[in-house]
Backbone as XML, in Angstrom:
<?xml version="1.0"?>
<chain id="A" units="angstrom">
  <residue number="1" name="UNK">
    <atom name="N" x="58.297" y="-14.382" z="35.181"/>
    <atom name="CA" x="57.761" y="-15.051" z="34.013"/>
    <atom name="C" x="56.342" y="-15.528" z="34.296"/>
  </residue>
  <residue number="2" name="UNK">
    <atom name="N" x="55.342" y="-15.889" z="33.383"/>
    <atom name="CA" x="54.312" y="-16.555" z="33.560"/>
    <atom name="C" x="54.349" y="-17.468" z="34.100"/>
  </residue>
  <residue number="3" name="UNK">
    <atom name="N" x="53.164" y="-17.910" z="35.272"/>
    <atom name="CA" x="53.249" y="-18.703" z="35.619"/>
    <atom name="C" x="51.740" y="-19.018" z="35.709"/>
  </residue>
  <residue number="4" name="UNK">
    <atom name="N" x="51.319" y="-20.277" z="36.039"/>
    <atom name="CA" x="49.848" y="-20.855" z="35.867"/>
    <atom name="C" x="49.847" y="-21.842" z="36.730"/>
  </residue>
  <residue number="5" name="UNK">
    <atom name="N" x="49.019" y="-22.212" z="37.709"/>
    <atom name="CA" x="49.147" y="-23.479" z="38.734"/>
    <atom name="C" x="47.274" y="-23.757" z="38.762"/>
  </residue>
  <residue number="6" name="UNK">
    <atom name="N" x="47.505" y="-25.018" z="37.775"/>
    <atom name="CA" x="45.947" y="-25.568" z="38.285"/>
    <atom name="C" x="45.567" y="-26.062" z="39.565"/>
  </residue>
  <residue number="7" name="UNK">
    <atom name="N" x="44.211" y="-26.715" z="39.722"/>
    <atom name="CA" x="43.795" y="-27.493" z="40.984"/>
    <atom name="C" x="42.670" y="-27.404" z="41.039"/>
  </residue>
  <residue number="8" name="UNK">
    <atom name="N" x="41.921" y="-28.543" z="42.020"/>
    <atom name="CA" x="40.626" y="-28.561" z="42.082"/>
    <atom name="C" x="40.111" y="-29.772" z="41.416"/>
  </residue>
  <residue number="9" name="UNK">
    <atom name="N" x="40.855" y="-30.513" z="40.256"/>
    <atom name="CA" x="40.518" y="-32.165" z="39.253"/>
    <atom name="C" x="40.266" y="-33.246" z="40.091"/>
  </residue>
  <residue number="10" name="UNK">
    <atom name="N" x="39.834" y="-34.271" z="39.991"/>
    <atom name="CA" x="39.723" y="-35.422" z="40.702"/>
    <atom name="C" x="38.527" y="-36.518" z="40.210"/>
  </residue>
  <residue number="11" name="UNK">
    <atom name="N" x="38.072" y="-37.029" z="40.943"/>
    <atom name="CA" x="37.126" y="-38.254" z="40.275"/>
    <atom name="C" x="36.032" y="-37.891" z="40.778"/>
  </residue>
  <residue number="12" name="UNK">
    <atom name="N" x="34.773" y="-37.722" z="39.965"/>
    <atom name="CA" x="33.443" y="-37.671" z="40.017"/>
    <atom name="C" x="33.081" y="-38.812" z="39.035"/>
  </residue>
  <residue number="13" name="UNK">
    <atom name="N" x="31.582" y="-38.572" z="40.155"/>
    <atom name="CA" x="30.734" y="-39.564" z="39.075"/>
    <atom name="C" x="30.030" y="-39.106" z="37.895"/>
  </residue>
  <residue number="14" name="UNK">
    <atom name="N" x="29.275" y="-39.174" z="36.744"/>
    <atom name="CA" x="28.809" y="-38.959" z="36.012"/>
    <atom name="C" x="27.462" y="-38.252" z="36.569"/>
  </residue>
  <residue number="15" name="UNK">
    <atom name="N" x="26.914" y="-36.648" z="36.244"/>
    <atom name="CA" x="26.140" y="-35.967" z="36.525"/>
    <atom name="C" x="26.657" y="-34.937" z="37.853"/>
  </residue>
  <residue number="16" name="UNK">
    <atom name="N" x="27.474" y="-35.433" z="38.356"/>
    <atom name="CA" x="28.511" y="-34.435" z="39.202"/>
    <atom name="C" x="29.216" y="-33.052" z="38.874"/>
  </residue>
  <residue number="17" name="UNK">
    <atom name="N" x="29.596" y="-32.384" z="40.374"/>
    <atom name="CA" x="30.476" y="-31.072" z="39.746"/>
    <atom name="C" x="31.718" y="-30.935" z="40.055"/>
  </residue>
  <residue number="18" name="UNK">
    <atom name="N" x="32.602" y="-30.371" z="39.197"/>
    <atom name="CA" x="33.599" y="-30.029" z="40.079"/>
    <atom name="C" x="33.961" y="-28.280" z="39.594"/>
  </residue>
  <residue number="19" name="UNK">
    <atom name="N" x="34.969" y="-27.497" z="40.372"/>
    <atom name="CA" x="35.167" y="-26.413" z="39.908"/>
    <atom name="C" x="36.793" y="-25.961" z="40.449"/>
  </residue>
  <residue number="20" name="UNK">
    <atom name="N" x="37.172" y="-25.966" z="39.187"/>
    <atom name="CA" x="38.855" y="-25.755" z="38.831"/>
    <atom name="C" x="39.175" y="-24.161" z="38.866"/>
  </residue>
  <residue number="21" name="UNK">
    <atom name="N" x="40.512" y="-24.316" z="39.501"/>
    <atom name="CA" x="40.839" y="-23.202" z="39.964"/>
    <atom name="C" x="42.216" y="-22.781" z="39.338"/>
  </residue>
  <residue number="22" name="UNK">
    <atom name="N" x="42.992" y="-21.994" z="39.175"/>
    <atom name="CA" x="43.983" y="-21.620" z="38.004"/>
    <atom name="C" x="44.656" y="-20.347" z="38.774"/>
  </residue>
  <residue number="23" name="UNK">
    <atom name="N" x="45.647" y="-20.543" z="39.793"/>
    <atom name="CA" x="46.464" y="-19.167" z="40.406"/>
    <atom name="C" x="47.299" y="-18.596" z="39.364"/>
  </residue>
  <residue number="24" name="UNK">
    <atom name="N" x="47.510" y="-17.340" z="38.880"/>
    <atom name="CA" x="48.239" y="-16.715" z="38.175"/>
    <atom name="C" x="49.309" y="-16.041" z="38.988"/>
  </residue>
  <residue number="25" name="UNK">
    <atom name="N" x="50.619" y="-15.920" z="37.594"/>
    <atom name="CA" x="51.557" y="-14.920" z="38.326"/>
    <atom name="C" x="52.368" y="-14.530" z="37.369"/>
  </residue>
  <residue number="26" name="UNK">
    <atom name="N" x="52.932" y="-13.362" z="37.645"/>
    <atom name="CA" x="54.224" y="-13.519" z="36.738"/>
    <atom name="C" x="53.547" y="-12.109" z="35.446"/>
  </residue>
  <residue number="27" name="UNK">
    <atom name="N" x="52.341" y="-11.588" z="35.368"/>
    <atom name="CA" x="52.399" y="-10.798" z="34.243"/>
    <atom name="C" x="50.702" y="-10.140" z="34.700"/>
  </residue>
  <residue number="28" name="UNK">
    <atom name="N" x="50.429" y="-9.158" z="34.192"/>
    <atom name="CA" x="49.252" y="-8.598" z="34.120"/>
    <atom name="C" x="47.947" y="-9.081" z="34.263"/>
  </residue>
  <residue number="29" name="UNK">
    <atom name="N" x="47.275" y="-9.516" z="35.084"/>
    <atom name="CA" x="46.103" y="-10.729" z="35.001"/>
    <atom name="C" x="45.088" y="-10.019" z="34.545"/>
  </residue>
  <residue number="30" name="UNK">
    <atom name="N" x="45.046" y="-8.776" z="35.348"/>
    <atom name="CA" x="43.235" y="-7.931" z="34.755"/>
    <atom name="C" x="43.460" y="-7.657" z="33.505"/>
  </residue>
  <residue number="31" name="UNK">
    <atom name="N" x="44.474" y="-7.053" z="32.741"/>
    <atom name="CA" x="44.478" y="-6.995" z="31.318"/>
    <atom name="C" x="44.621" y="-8.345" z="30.595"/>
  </residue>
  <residue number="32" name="UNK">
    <atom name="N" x="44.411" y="-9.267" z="30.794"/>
    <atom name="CA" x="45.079" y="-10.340" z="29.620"/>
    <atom name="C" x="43.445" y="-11.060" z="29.929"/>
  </residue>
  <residue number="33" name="UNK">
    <atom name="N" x="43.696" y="-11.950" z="28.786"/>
    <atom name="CA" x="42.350" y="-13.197" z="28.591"/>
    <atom name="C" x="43.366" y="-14.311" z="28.547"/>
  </residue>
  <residue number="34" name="UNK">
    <atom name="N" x="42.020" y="-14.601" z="29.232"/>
    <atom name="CA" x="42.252" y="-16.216" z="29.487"/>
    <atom name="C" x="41.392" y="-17.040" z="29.442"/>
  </residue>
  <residue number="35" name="UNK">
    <atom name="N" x="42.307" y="-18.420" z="29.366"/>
    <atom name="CA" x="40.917" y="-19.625" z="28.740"/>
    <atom name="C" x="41.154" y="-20.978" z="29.405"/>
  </residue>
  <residue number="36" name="UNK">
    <atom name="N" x="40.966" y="-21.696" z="29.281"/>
    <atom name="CA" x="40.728" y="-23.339" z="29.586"/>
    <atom name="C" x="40.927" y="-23.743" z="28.452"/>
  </residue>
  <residue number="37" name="UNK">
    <atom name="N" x="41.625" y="-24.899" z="28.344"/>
    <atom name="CA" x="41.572" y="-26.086" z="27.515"/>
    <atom name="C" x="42.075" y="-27.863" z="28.322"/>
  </residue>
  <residue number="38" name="UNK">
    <atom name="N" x="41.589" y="-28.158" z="27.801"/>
    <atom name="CA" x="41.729" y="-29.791" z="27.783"/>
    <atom name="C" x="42.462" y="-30.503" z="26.750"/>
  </residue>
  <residue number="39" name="UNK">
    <atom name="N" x="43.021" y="-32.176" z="27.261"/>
    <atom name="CA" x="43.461" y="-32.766" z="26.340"/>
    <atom name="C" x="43.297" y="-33.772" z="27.321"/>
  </residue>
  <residue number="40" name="UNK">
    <atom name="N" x="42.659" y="-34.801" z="26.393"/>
    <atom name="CA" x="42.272" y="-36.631" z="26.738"/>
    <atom name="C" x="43.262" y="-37.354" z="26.059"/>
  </residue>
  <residue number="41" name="UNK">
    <atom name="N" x="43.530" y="-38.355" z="26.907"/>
    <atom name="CA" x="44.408" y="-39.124" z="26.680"/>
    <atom name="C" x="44.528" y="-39.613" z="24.580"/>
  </residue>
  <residue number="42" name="UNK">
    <atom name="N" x="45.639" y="-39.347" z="24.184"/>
    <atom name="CA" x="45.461" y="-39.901" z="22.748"/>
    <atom name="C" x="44.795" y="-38.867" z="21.966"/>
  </residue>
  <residue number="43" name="UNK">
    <atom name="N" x="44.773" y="-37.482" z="22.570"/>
    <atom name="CA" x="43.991" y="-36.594" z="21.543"/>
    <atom name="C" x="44.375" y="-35.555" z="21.674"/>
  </residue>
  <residue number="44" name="UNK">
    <atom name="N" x="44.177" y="-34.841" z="20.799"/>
    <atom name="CA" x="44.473" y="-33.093" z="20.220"/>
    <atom name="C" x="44.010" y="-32.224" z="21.511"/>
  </residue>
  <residue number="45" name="UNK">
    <atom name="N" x="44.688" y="-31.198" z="21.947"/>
    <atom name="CA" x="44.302" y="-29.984" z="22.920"/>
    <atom name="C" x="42.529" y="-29.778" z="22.408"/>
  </residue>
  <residue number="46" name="UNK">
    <atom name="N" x="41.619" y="-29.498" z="23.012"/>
    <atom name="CA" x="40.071" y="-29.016" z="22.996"/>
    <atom name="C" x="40.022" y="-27.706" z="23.642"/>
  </residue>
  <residue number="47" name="UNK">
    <atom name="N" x="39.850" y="-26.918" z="23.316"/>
    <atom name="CA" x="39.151" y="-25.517" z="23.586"/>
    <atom name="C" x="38.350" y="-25.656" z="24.515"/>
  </residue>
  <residue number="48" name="UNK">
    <atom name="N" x="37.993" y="-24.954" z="25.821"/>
    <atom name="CA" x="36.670" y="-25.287" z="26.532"/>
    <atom name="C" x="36.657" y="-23.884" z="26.627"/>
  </residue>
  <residue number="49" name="UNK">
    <atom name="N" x="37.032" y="-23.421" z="27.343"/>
    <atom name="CA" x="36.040" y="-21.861" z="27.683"/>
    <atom name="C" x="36.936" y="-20.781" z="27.678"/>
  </residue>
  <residue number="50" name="UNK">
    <atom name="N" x="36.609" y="-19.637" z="27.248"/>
    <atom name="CA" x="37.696" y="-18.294" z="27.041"/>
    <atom name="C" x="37.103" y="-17.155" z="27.532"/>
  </residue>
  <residue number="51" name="UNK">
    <atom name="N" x="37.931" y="-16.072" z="28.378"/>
    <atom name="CA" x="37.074" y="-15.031" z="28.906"/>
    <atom name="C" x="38.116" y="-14.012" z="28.738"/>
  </residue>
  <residue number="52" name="UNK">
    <atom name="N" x="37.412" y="-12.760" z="28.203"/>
    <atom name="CA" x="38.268" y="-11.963" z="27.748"/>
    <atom name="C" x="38.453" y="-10.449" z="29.462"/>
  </residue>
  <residue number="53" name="UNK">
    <atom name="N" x="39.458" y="-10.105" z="29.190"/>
    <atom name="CA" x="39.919" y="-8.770" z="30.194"/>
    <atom name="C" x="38.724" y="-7.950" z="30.603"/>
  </residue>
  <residue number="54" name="UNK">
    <atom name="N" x="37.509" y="-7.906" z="29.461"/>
    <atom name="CA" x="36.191" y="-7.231" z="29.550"/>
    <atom name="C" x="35.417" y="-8.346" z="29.876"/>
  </residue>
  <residue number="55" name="UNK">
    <atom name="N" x="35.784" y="-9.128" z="30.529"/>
    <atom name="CA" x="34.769" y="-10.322" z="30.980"/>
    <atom name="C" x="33.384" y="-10.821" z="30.027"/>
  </residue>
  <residue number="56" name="UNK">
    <atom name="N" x="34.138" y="-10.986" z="28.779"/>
    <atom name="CA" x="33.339" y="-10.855" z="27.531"/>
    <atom name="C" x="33.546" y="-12.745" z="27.895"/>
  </residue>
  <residue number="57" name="UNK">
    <atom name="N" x="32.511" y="-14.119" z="27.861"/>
    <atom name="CA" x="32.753" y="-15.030" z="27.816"/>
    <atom name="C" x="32.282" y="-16.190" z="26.141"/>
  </residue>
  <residue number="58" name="UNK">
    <atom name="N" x="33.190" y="-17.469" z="26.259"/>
    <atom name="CA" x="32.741" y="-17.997" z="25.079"/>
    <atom name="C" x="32.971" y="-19.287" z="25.925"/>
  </residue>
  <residue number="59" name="UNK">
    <atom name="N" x="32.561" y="-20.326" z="25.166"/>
    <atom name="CA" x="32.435" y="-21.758" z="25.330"/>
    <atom name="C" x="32.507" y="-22.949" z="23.908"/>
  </residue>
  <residue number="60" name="UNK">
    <atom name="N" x="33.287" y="-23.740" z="24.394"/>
    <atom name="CA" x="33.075" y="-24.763" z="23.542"/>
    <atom name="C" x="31.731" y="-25.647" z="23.289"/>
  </residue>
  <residue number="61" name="UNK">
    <atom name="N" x="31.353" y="-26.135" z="22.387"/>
    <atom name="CA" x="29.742" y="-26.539" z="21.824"/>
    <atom name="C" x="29.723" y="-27.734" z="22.642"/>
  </residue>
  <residue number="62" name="UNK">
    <atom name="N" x="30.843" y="-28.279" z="23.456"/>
    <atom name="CA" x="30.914" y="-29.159" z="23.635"/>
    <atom name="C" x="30.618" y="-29.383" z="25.336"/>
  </residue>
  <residue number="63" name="UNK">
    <atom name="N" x="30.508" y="-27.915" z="25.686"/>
    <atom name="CA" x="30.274" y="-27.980" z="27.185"/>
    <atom name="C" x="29.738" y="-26.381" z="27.716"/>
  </residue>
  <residue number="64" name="UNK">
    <atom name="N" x="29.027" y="-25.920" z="26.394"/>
    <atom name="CA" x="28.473" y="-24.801" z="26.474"/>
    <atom name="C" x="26.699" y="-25.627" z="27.526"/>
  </residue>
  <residue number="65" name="UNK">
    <atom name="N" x="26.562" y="-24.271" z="28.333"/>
    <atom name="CA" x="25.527" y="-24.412" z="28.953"/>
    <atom name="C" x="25.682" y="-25.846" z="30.564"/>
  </residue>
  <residue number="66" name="UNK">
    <atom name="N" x="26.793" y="-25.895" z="30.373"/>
    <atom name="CA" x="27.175" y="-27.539" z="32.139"/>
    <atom name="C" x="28.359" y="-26.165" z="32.319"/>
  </residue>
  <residue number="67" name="UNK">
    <atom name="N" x="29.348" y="-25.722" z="31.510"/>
    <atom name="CA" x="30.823" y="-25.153" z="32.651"/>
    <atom name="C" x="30.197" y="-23.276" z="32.617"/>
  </residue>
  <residue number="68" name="UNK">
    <atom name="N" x="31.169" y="-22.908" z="33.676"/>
    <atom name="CA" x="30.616" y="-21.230" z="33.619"/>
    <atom name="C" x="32.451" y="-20.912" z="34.048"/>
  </residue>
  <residue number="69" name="UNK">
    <atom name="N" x="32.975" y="-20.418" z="33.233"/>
    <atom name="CA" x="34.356" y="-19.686" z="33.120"/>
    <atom name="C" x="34.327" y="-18.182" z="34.215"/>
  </residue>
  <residue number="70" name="UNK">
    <atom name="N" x="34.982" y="-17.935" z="35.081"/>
    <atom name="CA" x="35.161" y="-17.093" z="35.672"/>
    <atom name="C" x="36.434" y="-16.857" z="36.810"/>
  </residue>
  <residue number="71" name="UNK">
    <atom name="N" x="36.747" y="-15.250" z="36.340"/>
    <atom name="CA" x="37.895" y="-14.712" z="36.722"/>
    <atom name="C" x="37.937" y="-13.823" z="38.159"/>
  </residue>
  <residue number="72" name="UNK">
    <atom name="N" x="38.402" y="-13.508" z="39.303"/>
    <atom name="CA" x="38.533" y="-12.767" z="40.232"/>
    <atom name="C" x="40.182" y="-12.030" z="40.218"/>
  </residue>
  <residue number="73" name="UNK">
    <atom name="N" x="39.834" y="-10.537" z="39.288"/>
    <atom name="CA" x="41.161" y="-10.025" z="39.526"/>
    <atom name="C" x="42.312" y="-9.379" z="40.722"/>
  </residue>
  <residue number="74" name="UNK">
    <atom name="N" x="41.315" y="-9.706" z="41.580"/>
    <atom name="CA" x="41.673" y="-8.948" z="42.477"/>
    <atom name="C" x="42.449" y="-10.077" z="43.163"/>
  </residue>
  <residue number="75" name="UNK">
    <atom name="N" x="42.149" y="-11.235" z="42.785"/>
    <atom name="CA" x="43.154" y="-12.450" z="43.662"/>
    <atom name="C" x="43.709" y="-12.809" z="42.743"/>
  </residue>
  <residue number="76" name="UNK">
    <atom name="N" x="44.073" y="-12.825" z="41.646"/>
    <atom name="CA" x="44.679" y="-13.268" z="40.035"/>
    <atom name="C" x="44.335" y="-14.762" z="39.919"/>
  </residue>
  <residue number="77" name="UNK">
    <atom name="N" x="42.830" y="-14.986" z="39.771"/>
    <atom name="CA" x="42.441" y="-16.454" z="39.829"/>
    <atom name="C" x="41.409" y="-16.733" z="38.677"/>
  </residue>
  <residue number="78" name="UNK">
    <atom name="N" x="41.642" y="-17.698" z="38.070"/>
    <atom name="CA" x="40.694" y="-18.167" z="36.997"/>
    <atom name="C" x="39.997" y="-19.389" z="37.208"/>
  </residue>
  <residue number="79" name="UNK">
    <atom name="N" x="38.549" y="-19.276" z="37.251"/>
    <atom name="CA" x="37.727" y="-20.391" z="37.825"/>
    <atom name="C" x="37.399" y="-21.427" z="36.982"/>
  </residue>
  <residue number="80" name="UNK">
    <atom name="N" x="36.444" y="-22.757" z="36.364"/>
    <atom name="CA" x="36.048" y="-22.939" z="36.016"/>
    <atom name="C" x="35.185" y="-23.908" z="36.414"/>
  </residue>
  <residue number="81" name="UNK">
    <atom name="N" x="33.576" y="-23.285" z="36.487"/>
    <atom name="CA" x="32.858" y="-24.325" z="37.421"/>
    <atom name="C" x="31.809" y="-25.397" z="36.295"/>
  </residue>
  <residue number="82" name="UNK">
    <atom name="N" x="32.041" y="-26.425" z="36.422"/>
    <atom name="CA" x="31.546" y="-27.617" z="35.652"/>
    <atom name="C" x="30.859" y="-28.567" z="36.535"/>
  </residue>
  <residue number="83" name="UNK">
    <atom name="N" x="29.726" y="-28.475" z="35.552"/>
    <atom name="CA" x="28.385" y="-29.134" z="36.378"/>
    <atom name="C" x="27.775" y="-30.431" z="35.350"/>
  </residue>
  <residue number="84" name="UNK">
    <atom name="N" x="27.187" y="-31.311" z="35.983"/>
    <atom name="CA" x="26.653" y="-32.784" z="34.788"/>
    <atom name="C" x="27.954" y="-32.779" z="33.914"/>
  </residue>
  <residue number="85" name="UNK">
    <atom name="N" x="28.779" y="-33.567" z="34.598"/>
    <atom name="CA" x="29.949" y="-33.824" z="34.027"/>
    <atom name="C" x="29.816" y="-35.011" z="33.505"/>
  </residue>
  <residue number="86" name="UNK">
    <atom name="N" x="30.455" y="-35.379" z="32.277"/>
    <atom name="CA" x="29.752" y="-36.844" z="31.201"/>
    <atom name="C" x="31.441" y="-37.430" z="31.533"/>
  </residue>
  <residue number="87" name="UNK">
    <atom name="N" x="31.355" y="-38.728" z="31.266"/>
    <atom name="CA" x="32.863" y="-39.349" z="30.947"/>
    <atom name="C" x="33.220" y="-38.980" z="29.983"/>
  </residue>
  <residue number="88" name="UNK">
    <atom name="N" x="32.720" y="-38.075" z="29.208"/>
    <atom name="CA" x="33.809" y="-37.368" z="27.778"/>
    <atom name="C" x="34.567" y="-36.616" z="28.493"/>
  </residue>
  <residue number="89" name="UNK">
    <atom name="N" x="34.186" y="-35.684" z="29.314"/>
    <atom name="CA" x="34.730" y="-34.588" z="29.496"/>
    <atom name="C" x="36.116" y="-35.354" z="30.513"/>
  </residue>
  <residue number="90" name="UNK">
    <atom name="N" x="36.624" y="-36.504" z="30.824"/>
    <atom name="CA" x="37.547" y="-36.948" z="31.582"/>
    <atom name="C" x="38.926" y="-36.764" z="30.548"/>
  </residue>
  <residue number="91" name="UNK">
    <atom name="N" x="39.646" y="-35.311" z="31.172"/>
    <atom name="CA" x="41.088" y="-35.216" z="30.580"/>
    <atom name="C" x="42.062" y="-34.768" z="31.667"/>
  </residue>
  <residue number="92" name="UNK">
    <atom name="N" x="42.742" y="-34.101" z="30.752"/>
    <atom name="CA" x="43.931" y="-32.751" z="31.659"/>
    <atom name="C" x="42.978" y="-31.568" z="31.571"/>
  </residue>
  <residue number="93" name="UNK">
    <atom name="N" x="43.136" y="-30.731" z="32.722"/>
    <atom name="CA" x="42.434" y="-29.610" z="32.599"/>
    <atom name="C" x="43.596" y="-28.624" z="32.113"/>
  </residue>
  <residue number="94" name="UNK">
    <atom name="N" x="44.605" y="-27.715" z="31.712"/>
    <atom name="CA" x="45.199" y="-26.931" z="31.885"/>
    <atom name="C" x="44.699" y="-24.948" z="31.663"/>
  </residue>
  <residue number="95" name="UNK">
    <atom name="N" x="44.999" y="-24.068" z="32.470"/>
    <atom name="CA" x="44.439" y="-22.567" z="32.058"/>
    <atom name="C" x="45.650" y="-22.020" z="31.003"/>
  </residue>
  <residue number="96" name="UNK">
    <atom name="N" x="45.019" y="-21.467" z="30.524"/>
    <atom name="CA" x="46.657" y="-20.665" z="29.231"/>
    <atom name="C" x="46.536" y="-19.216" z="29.342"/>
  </residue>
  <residue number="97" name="UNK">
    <atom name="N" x="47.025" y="-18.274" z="29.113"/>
    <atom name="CA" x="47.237" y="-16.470" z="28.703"/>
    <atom name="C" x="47.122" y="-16.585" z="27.346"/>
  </residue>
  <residue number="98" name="UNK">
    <atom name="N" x="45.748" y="-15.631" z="27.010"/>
    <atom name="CA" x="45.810" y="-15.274" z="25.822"/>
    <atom name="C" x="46.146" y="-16.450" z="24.838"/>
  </residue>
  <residue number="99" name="UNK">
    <atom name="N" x="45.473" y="-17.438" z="24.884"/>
    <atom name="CA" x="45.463" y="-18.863" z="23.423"/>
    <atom name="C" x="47.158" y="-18.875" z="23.339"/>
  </residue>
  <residue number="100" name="UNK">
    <atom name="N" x="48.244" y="-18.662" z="24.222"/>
    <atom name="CA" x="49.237" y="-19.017" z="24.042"/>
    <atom name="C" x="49.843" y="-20.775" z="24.715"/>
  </residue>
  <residue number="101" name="UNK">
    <atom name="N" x="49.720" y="-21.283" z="24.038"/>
    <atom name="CA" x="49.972" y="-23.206" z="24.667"/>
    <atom name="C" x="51.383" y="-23.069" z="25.575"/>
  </residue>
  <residue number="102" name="UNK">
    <atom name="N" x="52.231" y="-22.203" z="25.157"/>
    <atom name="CA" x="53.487" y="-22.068" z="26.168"/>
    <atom name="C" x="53.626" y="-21.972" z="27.173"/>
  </residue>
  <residue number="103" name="UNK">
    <atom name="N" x="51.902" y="-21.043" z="27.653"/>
    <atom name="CA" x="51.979" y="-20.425" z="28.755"/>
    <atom name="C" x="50.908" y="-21.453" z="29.760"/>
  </residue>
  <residue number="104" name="UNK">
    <atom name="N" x="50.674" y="-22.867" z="29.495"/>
    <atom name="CA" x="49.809" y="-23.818" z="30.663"/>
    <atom name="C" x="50.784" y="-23.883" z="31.597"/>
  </residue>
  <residue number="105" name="UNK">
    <atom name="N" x="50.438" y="-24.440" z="32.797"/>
    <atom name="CA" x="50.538" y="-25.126" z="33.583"/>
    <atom name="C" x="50.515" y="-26.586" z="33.596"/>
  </residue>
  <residue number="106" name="UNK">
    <atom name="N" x="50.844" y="-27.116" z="34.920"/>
    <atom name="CA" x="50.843" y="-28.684" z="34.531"/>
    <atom name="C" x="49.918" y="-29.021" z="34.667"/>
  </residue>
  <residue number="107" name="UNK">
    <atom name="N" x="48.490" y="-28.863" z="34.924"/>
    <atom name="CA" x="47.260" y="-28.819" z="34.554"/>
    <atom name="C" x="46.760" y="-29.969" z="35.752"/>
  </residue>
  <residue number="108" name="UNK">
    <atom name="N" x="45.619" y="-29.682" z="35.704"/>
    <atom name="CA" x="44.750" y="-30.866" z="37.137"/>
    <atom name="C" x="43.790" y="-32.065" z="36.105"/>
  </residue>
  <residue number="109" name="UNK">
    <atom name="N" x="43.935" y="-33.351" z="36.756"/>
    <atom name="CA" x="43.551" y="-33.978" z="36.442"/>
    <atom name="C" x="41.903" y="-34.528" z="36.344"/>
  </residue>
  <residue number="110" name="UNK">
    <atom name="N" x="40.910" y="-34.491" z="35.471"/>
    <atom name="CA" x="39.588" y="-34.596" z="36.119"/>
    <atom name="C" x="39.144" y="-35.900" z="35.278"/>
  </residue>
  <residue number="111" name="UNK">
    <atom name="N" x="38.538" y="-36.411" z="36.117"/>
    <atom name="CA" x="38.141" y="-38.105" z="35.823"/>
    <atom name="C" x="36.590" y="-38.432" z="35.835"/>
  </residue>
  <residue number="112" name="UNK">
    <atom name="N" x="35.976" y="-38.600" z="34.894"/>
    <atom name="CA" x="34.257" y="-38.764" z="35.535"/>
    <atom name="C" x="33.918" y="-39.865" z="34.993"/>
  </residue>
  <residue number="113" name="UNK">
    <atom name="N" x="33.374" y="-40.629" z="36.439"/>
    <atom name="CA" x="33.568" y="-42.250" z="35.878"/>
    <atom name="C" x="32.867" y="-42.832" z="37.051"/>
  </residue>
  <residue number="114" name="UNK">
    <atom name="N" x="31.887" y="-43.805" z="36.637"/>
    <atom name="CA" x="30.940" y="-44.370" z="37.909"/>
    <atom name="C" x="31.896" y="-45.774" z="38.561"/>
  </residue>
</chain>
């Protein structure tokens, strides 16, 4: 079955980086897309970054141009490296298959806070 294991979240300070890591298993990794999303405490899932099987990439307006989404198929790993990190961006990180919410993980925690 699918499986998804985040890591890499933790506490930075404001203008800091961190870069999240997402092991896959369980189903086809070079064919499928995959994405990032978030959810902050008290709020709706957020979209952050999506990269398609053709390494076609997109971003949320909200962290387009600080994160860079990237995949290595050959290790079935989904990256996401985030740079000038603001205290907005402090949620759950979780990776999904294909915009399916069924398919997160228990997602890594990232905190940015002086």
């Amino acid at each position: 079955q699918v499986q998804l294991v985040e890591s890499g979240g933790g506490l930075v300070q404001p203008g800091g980086s961190l870069t999240l890591s997402c092991a896959a298993s369980g189903f086809p990794f070079a064919s499928s897309d995959m994405g990032w999303v978030r959810q902050a405490p008290g709020q709706s899932s957020e979209w952050v970054a999506y990269i398609t099987s053709k390494q076609v990439k997109s971003y949320g307006r909200s962290v387009a141009g600080r994160f860079t989404i990237s995949r290595d198929n050959n290790k079935n790993t989904l990256a996401l490296q985030m740079n000038n990190l603001k205290p907005e961006d402090t949620a759950i990180y979780y990776c999904e298959k294909s915009l399916d919410p069924q398919s997160r993980g228990r997602g890594t925690q990232v905190t940015v806070s002086s």
